[in-house]
N, C-alpha and C positions, 0 to 999 in steps of 0.2 A: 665359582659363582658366589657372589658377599651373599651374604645374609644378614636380615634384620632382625631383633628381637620382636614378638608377638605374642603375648600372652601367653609366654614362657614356650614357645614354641619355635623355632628356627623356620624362616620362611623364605623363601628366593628372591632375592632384592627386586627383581621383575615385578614382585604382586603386592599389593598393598594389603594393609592387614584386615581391609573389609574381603577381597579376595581371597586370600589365604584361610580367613575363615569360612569362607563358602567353599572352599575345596574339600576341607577336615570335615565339615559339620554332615555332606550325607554316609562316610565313613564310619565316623561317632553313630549316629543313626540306625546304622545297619549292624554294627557292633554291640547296640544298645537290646536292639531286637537277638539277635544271635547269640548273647552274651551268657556266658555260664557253662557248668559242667556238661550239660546234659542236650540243649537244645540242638545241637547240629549231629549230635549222635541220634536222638527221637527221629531229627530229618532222614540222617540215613537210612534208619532202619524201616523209615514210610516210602523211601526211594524204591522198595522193593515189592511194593504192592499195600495193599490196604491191610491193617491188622490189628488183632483184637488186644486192648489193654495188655492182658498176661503175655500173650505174644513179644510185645515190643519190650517189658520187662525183662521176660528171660532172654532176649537179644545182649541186653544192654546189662551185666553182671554191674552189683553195687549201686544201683537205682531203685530206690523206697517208691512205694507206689502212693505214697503223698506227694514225694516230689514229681515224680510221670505224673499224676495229675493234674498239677500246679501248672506242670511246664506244656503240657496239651492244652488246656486251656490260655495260655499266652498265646501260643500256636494258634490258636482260631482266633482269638481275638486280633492277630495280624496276617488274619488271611488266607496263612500257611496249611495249615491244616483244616479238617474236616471231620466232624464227627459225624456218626448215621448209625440211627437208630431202628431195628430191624423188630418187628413185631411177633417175635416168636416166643416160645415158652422152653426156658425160658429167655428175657428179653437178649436179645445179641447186640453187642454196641461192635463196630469197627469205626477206624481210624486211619485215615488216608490223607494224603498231597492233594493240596489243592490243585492247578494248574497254574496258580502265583505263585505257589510252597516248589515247584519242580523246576519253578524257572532258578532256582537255588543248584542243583545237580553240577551245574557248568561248575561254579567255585567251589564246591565240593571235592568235584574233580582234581579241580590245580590245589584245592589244599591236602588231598591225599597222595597226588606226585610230590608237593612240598613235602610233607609229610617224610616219604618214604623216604628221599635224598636227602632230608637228614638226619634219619636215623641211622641210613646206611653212614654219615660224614660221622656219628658222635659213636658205633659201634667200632669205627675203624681207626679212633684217635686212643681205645681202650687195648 
């Protein structure tokens, strides 16, 4: 298939480069949101039920709890997660999936089959 140059991007001669950018741009998007060390492991480790700040730290070995804060609060501000605030003494915070945040699970998934196939591929070329 030829391809055309696009804003340094290789695109199938089929799509014009207003197309080809409407293909990339909710990719870029969802990679914008997901992006970094930490944010898809936070998911995971919310995948398993709801849990308290310390909880999801010791899950997640070499995560500052500056940074788990930072990145929970991105988390809610796209939806994803949930904070809730429990009135007891003293106060109890948990942190849960949203039912937006779990519609995540599915790519999860295929990127931990990814995942896995290629570790087993770069374990086995050593």
């Amino acid at each position: 298939m030829e391809a055309i140059e696009h804003d340094k991007r290789k695109c199938p001669s089929h799509l014009s480069g207003t197309e080809c950018t409407k293909m990339l741009l909710p990719v870029k998007d969802a990679l914008d949101i997901l992006s970094g060390k930490w944010k898809l492991q936070i998911i995971l480790s919310l995948s398993f039920g709801k849990k308290r700040f310390k909880q999801i730290q010791r899950e997640i070995p070499g995560l500052t709890p500056k940074m788990l804060s930072k990145e929970l609060k991105e988390l809610e501000i796209n939806g994803l997660a949930e904070r809730r605030v429990y009135d007891t003494l003293p106060v109890s915070i948990e942190y849960e999936l949203t039912s937006y945040g779990k519609t995540l699970q599915p790519l999860i998934g295929e990127l931990h089959k990814w995942g896995t196939k290629h570790r087993k591929r770069i374990i086995a070329r050593k």
